[in-house]
LUMVEXVEX-655708 format. One record per residue (C-alpha): residue number from 1; x, y, z. Coordinates in steps of 0.5 Angstrom, whole numbers, padded with zeros to 4 digits. Layout:
BEGIN
NUM/X/Y/Z $
...
END
This chain:
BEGIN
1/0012/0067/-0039 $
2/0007/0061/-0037 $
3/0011/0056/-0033 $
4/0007/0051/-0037 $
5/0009/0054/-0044 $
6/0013/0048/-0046 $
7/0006/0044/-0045 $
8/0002/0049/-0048 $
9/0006/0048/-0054 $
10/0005/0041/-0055 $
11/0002/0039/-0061 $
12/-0005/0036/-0059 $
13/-0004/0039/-0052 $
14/-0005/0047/-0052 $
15/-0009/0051/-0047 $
16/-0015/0047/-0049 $
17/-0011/0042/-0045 $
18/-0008/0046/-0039 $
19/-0014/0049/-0037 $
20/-0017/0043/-0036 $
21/-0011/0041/-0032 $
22/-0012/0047/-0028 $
23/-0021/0045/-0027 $
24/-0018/0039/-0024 $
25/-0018/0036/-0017 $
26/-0014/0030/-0016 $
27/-0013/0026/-0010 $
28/-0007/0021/-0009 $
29/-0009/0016/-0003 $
30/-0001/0015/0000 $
31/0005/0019/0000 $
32/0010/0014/-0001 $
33/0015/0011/-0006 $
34/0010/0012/-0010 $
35/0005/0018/-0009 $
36/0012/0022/-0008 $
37/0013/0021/-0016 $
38/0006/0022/-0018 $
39/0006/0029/-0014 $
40/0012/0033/-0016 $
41/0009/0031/-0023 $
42/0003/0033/-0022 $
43/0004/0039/-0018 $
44/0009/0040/-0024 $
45/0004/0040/-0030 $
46/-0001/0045/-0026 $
47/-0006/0040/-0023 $
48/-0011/0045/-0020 $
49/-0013/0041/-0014 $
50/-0009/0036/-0011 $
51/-0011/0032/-0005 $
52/-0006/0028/0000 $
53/-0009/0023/0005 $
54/-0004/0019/0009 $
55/-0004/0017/0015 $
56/0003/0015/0016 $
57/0009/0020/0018 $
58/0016/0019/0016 $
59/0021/0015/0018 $
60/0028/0014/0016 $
61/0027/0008/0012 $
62/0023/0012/0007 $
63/0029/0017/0004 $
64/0031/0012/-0001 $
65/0024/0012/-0005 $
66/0020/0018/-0001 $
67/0024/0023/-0005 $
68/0020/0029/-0003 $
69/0022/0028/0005 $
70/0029/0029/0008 $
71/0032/0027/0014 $
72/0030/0034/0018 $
73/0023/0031/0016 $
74/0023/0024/0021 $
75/0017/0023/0025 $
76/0013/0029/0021 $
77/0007/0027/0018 $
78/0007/0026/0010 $
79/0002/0029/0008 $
80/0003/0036/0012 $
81/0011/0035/0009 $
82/0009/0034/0002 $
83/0003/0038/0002 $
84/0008/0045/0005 $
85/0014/0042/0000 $
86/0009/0043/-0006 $
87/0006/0050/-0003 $
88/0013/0053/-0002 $
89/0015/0050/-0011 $
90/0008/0053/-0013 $
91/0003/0058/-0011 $
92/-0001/0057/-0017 $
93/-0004/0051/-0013 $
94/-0009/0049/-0009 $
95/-0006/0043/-0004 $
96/-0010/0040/0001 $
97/-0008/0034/0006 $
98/-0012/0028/0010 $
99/-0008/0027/0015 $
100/-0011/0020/0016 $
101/-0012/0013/0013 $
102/-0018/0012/0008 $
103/-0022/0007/0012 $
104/-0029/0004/0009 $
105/-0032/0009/0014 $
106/-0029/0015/0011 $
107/-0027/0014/0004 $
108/-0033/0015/0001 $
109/-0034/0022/0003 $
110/-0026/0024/0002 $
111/-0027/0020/-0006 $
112/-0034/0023/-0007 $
113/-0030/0030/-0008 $
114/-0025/0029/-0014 $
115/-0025/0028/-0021 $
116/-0019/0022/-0022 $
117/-0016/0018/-0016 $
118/-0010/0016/-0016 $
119/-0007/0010/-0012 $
120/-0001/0009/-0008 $
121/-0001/0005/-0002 $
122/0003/-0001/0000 $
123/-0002/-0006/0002 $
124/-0008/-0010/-0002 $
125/-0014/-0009/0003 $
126/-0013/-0001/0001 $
127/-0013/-0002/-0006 $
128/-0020/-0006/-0006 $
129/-0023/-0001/-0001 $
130/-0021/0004/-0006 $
131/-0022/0001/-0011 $
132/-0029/-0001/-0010 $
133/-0031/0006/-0008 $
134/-0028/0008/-0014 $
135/-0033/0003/-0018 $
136/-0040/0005/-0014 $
137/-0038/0013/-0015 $
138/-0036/0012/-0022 $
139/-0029/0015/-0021 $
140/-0023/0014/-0026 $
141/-0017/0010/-0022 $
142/-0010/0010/-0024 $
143/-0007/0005/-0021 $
144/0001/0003/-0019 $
145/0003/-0003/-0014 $
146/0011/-0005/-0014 $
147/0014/-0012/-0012 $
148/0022/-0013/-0012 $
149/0024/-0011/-0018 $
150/0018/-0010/-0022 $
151/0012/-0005/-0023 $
152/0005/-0004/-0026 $
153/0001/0001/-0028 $
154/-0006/0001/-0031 $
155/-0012/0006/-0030 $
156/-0020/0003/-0027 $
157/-0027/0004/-0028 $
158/-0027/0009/-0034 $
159/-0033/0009/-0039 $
160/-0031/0011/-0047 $
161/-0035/0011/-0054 $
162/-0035/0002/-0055 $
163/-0031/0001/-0049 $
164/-0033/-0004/-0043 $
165/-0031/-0001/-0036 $
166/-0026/-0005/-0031 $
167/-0023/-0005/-0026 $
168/-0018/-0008/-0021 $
169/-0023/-0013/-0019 $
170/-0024/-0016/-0026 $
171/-0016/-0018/-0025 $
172/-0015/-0020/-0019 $
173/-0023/-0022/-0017 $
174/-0021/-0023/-0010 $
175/-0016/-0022/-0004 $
176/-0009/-0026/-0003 $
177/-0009/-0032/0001 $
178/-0005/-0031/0007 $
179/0001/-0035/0003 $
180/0001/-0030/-0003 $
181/0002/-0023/0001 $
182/0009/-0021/0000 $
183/0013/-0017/0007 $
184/0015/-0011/0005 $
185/0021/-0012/0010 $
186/0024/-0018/0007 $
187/0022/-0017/0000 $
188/0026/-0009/0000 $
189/0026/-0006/-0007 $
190/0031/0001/-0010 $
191/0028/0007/-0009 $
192/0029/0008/-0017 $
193/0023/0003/-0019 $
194/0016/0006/-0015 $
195/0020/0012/-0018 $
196/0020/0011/-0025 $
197/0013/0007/-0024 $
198/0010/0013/-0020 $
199/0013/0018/-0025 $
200/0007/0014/-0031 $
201/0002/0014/-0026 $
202/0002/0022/-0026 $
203/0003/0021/-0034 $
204/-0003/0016/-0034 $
205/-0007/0022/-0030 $
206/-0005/0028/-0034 $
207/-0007/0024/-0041 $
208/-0014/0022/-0037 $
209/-0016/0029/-0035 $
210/-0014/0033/-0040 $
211/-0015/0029/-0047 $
212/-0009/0028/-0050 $
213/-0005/0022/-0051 $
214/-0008/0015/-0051 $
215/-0009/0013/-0042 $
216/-0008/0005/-0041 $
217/-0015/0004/-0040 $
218/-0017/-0003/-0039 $
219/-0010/-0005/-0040 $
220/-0004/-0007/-0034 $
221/0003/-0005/-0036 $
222/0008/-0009/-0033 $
223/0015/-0006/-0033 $
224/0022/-0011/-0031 $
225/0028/-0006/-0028 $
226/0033/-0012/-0028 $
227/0031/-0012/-0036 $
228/0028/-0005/-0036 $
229/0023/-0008/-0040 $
230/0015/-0007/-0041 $
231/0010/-0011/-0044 $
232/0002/-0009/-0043 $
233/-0004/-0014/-0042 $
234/-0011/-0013/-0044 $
235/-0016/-0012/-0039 $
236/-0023/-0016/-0040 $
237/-0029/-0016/-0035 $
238/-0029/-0022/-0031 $
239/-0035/-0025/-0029 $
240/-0032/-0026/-0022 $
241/-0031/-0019/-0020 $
242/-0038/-0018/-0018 $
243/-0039/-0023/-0014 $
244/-0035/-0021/-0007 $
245/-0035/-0014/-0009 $
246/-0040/-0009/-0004 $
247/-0045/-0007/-0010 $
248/-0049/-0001/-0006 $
249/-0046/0004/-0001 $
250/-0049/0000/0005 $
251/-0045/-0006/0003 $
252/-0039/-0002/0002 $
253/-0039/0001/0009 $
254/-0040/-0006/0012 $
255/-0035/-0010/0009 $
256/-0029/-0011/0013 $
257/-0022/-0010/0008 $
258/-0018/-0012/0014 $
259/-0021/-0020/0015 $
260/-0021/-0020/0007 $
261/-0014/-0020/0007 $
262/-0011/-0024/0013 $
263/-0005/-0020/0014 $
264/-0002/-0022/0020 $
265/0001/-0017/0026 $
266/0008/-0016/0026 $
267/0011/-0013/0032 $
268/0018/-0011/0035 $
269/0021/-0014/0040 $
270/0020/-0009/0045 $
271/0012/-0009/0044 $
272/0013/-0017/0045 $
273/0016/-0015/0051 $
274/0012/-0011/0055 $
275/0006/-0014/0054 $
276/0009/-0021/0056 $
277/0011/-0017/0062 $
278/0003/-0014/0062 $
279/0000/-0020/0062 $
280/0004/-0026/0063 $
281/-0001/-0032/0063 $
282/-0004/-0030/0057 $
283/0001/-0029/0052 $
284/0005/-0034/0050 $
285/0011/-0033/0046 $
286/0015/-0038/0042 $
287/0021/-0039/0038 $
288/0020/-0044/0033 $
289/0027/-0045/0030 $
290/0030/-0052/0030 $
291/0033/-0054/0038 $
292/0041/-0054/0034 $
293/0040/-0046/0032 $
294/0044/-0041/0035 $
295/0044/-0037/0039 $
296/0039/-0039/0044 $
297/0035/-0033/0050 $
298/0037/-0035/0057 $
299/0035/-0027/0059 $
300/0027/-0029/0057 $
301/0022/-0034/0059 $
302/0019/-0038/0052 $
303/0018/-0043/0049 $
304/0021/-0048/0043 $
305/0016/-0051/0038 $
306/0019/-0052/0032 $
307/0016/-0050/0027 $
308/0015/-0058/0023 $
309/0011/-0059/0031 $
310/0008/-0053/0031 $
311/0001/-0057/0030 $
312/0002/-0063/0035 $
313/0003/-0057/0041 $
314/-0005/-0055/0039 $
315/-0007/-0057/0047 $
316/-0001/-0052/0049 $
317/-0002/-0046/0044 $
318/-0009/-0046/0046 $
319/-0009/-0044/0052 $
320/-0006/-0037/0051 $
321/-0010/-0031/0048 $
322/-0004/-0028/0045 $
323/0001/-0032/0041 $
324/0008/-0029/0039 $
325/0012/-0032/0034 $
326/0020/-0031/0033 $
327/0024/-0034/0028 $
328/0032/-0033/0026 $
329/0031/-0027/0021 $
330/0022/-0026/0022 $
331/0021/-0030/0015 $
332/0018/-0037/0018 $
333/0016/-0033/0024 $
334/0011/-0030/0019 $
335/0009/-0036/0015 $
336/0008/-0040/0022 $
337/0003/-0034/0024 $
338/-0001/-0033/0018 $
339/-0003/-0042/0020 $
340/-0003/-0040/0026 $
341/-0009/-0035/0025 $
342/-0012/-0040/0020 $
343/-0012/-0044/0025 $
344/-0015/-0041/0032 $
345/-0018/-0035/0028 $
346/-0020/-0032/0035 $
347/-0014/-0031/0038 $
348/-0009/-0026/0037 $
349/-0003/-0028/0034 $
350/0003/-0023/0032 $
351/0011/-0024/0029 $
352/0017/-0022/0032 $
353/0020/-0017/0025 $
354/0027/-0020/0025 $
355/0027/-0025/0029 $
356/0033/-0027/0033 $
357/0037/-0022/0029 $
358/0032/-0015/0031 $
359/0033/-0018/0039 $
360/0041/-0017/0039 $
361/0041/-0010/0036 $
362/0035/-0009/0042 $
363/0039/-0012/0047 $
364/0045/-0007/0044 $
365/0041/-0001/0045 $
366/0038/-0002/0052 $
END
């Protein structure tokens, strides 16, 4: 008996569908809450080839959303992970890991050689960069992101009889400014929802390789978990598209996504510490709570600046290469930080992730 019998046997699929599931060759750019989903389902319906590229290893924050790795599985790299999970599941696939982020120097190399992309990172500059190179490749995307409690799914850059390829410039033309970029650590989310939307992106990629069904080509669907509502927009060319995004292969290789999307560092207190200690006179670390707000650090050299004042003290900031930032929870430290790179875009200015709260715990465990 096939393990595919129950597909084959599908009105409109048949073999005619399944083997074109098995040419395939699929690359799903992160492992995460939703690349985890995409896999299990794609290695499921009997993708040829699938390809995993990530950079990142497992941490125990992962598990609630990260649903192919384990607690045996921290501090393992994703990719090798969910590459020998799929292997020990299937033997009638092909499996091949990219141990590394995709950048603009090696994105086009990696991207050139699969027939569809699949998208789940977590972050805007990689989802321009693939996204771009998708466009100058001429290489289908499906694309998934989620905030919250909300997800969306939209397939890219796929040319049909009467249908005018888009892609995820046409919705969103240009980066976020750097007020409008969410931090994962603060906003949290249930592993359920990239769940449910990393399932759809593997549904989204099965219907576009093997014909069947009706892809979301040049639609955005939204879906609401609170509600669990969905509603689809449609997708229409935008003259603005065209006018940041690289046009050849040169001006891709030379575009720095990192710059476009202004994210800001955020460093652990450790980290903030040792290079405080390393390099006392060019790092200059600053709590910009109110004076009332407790408790206060009697144990570290800093200085106060609230943040309402932050921009009458330009003469002290200034004089230190590295600002450090912290706050009560990370929040304000983070918006503090992104007006500060604004404002001296040649220094190097980080946040302090959790704020007074993350010091206690550190001091706890020392």
């Amino acid at each position: 008996m096939n393990r595919f019998e129950r597909q084959i046997k599908l009105e409109g699929f048949g073999n005619i569908g399944q083997q074109k599931l098995r040419d395939a060759k699929v690359l799903v750019v992160g492992a995460g809450g939703l690349g985890c989903p995409a896999l299990l389902y794609l290695a499921a319906a009997g993708i040829g080839t699938i390809a995993i590229a990530d950079g990142d290893s497992v941490s125990i924050s992962n598990l609630n959303r990260q649903i192919i790795f384990s607690e045996r599985d921290v501090n393992k790299l994703k990719a090798e992970v969910a590459a020998n999970y799929l292997k020990e599941k299937y033997n009638d696939l092909h499996i091949e890991t990219i141990n590394a982020f995709l950048t603009n120097e090696n994105s086009l190399q990696i991207i050139t050689k699969y027939d569809l992309i699949i998208d789940g990172s977590d972050n805007f500059e990689t989802r321009y960069l693939i996204n771009d190179a998708c466009v100058l490749l001429h290489k289908p995307l499906v694309f998934g992101a989620i905030f919250q409690n909300e997800g969306q799914v939209a397939v890219f850059n796929v040319s049909r009889k009467n249908i005018t390829s888009t892609n995820y410039r046409d919705v969103f033309p240009d980066p976020p400014l750097p007020e409008e970029i969410p931090d994962c650590n603060i906003t949290g989310v249930l592993g359920v929802l990239p769940g449910i939307i990393g399932v759809m992106m593997a549904s989204e990629a099965i219907k576009l390789l093997s014909g069947f069904g009706k892809p979301l080509i040049n639609k955005l669907l939204f879906y609401n978990l609170i509600t669990n509502s969905f509603y689809e927009t449609e997708i229409l060319p935008n003259i603005n598209a065209t006018v940041t995004a690289p046009i050849t292969f040169e001006e891709f290789t030379s575009t720095n996504y990192n710059l476009q999307c202004k994210l800001v560092a955020t460093i652990s207190w450790s980290e903030a510490l040792t290079m405080k200690n390393q390099s006392q006179n060019n790092v200059l670390l600053v709590d910009i709570r109110e004076l009332h707000e407790q408790p206060r650090l009697d144990d570290i050299e800093y200085t106060n600046i609230p943040m309402q004042e932050l921009f009458n003290s330009t003469e002290e900031l200034s004089k230190a290469e590295n600002i450090v930032v912290f706050c009560q929870s990370g929040i304000r430290s983070v918006k503090a930080a992104k007006a500060l790179a604004d404002t001296f875009p040649h220094k190097s200015i980080f946040s302090i992730n959790g704020g007074i709260s993350h010091y206690k715990k550190t001091a706890t465990n020392k």
